[in-house]
Steps between C-alpha positions, in 0.01 A plus 500: 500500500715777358428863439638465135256213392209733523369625113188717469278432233184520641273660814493135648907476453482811682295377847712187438823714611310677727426206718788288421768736592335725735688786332488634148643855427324627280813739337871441513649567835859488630479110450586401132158214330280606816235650367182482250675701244744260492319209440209583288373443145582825230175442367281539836681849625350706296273308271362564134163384642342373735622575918839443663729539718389832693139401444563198720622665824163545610324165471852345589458628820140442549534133387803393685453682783847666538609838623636750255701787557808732516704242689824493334683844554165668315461232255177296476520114623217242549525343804278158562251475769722254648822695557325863543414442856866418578634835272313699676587399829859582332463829382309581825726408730279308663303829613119602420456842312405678853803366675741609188365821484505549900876399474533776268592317174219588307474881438158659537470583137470103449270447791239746324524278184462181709232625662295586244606131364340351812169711458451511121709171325501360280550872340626634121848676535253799350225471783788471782692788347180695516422443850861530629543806341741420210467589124469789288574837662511299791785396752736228298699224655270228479667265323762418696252538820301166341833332362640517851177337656504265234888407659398469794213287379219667657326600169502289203334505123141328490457496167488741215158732402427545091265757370210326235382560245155559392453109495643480812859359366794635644744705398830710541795441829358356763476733817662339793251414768640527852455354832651384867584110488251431746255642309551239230646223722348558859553643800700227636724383183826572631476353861631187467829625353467803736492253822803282318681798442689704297819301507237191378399686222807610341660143574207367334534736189848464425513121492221549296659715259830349445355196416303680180801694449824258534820681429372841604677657815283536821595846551361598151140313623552640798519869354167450323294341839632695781 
């Protein structure tokens, strides 16, 4: 079960990936052959007909469950129900939103964001700009605001909103749709690996991970999931 076996043709290869390996980049990173883009079909990028590759992100996540997100030093990964709850705990530091903020390692500017997450998700990036307060002749900054709560895994992609058409077919770049994990995976999806803790998790991860990726140095997977 390596990394480099993986070859996208098709929405199905796709949630294949997904679940097999847990994690699937979707663009190159700082580790050479992991990622989509390396390991998909010419003809389904950007297709003469018919959808593809950035049509599928949505039902992808729908139908396989996964999270999907900034994870990867701003870049977008899927992440399988199965190894989310264990990423998290990661990237949290074994901490709940409250308790990260109360230590002071969340700035307030992120905790308005969140907030409005937890009240409102599963958003648009438009709606949640809106009520935050971001946009045209508006304050700016929000993009790294949600690409740092996406790092931290406390906000994730839910799927991806098309206009339609007159017939009610869609159309155009899907808008991302966002929300807190919980929200899309319940309140207590993250316990288990919370009460294990974080040391678990990232042992867990890593073995996992150098296994799909033989030959690839632990401190370049460990640049990408710390």
């Amino acid at each position: 079960m390596k990394f480099n076996d993986i070859y996208i043709r098709t929405k199905a290869d796709l949630i294949d990936a997904v679940r097999e390996y847990g994690f699937v980049p979707f663009f190159k990173n700082t580790i050479p052959g992991f990622s989509v883009a390396e390991h998909i079909d010419p003809a389904v990028w950007f297709p003469d007909e018919g959808e593809g590759i950035w049509e599928w992100k949505g039902p992808v996540i729908r139908e396989s469950g996964c999270a999907y997100g900034k994870f990867f030093r701003g870049k977008a990964v899927f992440v399988s129900a199965e190894w989310f709850p264990d990423f998290a705990n990661l990237r949290r530091g074994g901490l709940t939103f409250d308790e990260t903020y109360d230590f002071g390692l969340i700035p307030y500017a992120e905790k308005t964001l969140y907030d409005i997450l937890k009240q409102r998700g599963p958003i648009t990036s438009g709606e949640l700009k809106f009520l935050a307060g971001y946009g045209k002749e508006a304050k700016k900054g929000f993009d790294p605001l949600i690409a740092k709560l996406q790092h931290r895994c406390f906000a994730l992609i839910s799927d991806f909103v098309y206009q339609r058409d007159k017939y009610g077919l869609p159309y155009g770049w899907g808008v991302a749709q966002y929300a807190a994990p919980e929200q899309v995976f319940g309140d207590d999806f993250a316990d288990l690996a919370m009460d294990a803790g974080v040391d678990a998790s990232y042992a867990k991860i890593m073995a996992h991970l150098t296994a799909i990726l033989p030959g690839v140095p632990e401190e370049s997977i460990n640049k990408l999931i710390r």
